[in-house]
C-alpha positions as CSV (number, residue, x, y, z in Angstrom):
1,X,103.5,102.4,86.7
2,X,101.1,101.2,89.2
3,X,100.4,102.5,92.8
4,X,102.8,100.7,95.7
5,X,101.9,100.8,98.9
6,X,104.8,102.9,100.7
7,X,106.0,102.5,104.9
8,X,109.1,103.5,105.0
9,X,109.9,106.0,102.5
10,X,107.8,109.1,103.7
11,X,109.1,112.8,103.7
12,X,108.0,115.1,106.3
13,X,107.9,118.0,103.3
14,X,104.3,119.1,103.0
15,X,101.6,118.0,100.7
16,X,100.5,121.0,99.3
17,X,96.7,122.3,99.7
18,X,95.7,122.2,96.1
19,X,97.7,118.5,95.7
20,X,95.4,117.3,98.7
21,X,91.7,118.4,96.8
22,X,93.4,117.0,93.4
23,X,93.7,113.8,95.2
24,X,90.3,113.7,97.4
25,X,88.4,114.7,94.3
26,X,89.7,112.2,92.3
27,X,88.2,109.6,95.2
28,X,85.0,111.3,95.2
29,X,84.7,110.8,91.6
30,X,84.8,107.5,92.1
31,X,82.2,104.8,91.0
32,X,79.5,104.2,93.3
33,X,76.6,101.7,93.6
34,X,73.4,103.9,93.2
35,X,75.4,106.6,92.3
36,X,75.5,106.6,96.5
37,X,78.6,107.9,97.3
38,X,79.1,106.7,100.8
39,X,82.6,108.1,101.6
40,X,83.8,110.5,104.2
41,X,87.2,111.4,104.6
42,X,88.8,112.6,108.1
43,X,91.9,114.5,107.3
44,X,94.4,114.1,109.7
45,X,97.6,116.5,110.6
46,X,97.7,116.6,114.3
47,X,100.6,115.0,115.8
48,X,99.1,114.1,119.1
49,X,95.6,112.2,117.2
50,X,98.6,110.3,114.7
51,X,100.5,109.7,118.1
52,X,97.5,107.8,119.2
53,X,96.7,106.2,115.9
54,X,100.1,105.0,115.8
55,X,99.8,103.5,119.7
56,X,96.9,101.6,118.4
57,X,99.1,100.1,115.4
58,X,101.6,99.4,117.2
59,X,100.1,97.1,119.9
60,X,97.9,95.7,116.8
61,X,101.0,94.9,115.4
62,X,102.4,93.2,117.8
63,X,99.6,90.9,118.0
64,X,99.8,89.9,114.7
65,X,103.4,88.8,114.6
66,X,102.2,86.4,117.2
67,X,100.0,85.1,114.9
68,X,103.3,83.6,112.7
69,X,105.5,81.6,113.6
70,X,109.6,81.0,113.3
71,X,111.2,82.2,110.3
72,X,107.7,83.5,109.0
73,X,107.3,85.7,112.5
74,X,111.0,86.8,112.9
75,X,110.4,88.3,108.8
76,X,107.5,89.9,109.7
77,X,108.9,91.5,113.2
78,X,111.6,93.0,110.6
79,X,109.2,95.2,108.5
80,X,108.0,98.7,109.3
81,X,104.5,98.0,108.0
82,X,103.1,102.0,108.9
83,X,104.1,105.6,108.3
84,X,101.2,107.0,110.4
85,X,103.9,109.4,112.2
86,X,105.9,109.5,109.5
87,X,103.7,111.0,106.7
88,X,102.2,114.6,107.1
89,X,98.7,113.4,106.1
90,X,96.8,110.8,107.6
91,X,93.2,109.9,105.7
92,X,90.5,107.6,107.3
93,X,88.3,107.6,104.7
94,X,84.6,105.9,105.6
95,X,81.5,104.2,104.3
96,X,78.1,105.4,105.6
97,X,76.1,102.1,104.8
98,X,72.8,103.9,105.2
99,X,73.6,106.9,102.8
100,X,70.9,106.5,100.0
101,X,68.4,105.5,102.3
102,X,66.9,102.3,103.0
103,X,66.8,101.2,99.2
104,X,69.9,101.9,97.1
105,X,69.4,100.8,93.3
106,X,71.9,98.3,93.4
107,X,72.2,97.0,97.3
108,X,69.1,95.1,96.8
109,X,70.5,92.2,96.7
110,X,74.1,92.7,97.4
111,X,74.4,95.2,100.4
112,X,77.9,95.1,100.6
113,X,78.4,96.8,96.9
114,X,78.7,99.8,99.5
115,X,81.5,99.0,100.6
116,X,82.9,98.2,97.3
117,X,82.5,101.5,96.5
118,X,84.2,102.8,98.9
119,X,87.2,100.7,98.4
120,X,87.1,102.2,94.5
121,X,87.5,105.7,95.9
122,X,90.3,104.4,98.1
123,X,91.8,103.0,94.7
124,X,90.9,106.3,92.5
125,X,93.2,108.2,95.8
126,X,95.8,105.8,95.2
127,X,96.2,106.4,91.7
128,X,95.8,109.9,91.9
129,X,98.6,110.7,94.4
130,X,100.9,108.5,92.3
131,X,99.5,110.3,89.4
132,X,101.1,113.5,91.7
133,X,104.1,111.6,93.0
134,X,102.9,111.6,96.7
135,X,103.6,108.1,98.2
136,X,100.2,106.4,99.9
137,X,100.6,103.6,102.3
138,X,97.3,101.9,103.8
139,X,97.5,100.9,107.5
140,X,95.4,97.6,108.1
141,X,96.9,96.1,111.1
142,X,94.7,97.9,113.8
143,X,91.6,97.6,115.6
144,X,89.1,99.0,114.1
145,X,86.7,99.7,116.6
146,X,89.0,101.6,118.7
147,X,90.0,103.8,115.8
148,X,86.1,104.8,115.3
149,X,86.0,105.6,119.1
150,X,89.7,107.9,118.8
151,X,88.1,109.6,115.8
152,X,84.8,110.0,117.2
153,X,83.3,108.1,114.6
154,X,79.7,106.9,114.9
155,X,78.7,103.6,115.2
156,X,76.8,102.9,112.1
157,X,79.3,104.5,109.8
158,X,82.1,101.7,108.5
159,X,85.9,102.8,108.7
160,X,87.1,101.6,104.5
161,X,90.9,102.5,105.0
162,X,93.6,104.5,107.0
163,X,96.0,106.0,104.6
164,X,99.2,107.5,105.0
165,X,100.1,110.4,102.6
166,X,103.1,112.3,101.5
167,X,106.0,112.8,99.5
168,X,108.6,110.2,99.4
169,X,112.1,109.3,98.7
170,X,111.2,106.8,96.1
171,X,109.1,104.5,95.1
172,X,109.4,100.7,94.7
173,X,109.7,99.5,91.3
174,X,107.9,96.3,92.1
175,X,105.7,95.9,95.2
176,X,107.8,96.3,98.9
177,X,107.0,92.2,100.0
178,X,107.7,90.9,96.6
179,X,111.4,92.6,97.0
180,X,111.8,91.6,99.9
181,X,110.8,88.0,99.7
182,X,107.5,88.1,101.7
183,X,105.1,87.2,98.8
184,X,106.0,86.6,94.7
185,X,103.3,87.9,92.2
186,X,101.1,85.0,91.6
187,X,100.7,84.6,87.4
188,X,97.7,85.8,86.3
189,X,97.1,82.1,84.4
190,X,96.8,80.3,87.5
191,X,93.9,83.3,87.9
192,X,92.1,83.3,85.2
193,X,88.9,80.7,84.3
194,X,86.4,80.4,81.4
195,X,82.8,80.5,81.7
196,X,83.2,78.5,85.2
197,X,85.4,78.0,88.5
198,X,88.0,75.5,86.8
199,X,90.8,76.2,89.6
């Protein structure tokens, strides 16, 4: 049983306190490069701030479906693709790229294994809520720079992921685009190489 990303499914029943530090712990104990640990996480409750978040999603969103065209746009215009209102808990969980200082063991020659790091807490959340049978959903499809300037965000710090969090109705067997005929699961042959790129 894998985490699915969840939209549509969200309960407005409360995620209880000691559910919450479960979850965030088990991102903090994440692998990091450096043993860095470059996370924040902004928790979010206030309707008015997820009233705004969801604005900016919104008009995001309808920027992308421009972006596709017949069948392809009129599919996409179909999906609800966030629960920022919907879900009790909102995370924006962040990357400070200078924690560590100027030298991390590790960045040296790949600076972005920060960000990487990051993105294996947001996995480590993920699994953990599933793990407590609270529903996550990840909100891409906004601008970024106007979410840092909403949260009052510095400008050197990196926003990883916007998460939706809470309890929900059920979960998807199989991921929500693969049922409904966005994307099929590619097979993991056409995905696999020995010893070199042979794709």
């Amino acid at each position: 049983m894998g985490a699915r990303d969840v939209r549509s499914e969200f309960l407005p029943d409360p995620v209880a306190d000691d559910v919450l530090e479960r979850i965030l712990r088990a991102a903090h104990h994440a692998p990091s490069v450096g043993f860095s640990q470059p996370w924040n996480f902004i928790v979010l409750h206030d309707q008015l701030i997820k009233q705004s978040i969801h604005d900016l999603h919104q008009q995001a969103n309808a920027d992308a479906a421009e972006m596709f065209t017949d069948k392809r746009q009129n599919d996409y215009r179909q999906f609800k693709l966030a629960g920022i209102l919907d879900a009790p808990i909102n995370i924006c969980i962040t990357c400070d790229r200078e924690r560590g200082g100027s030298v991390v063991l590790g960045k040296t020659h790949q600076p972005e294994m920060d960000i990487y790091s990051t993105v294996c807490a947001v996995q480590n959340l993920q699994l953990a809520a599933r793990a407590e049978n609270i529903g996550v959903g990840w909100v891409s499809i906004m601008d970024k720079q106007k979410l840092k300037t909403l949260l009052k965000i510095p400008e050197r710090i990196e926003v990883a992921a916007y998460l939706c969090i809470g309890h929900v109705s059920h979960f998807y067997d199989e991921p929500e685009l693969q049922v409904k005929g966005w994307q099929s699961r590619i097979d993991l042959v056409d995905l696999v190489a020995n010893n070199q790129w042979d794709f």
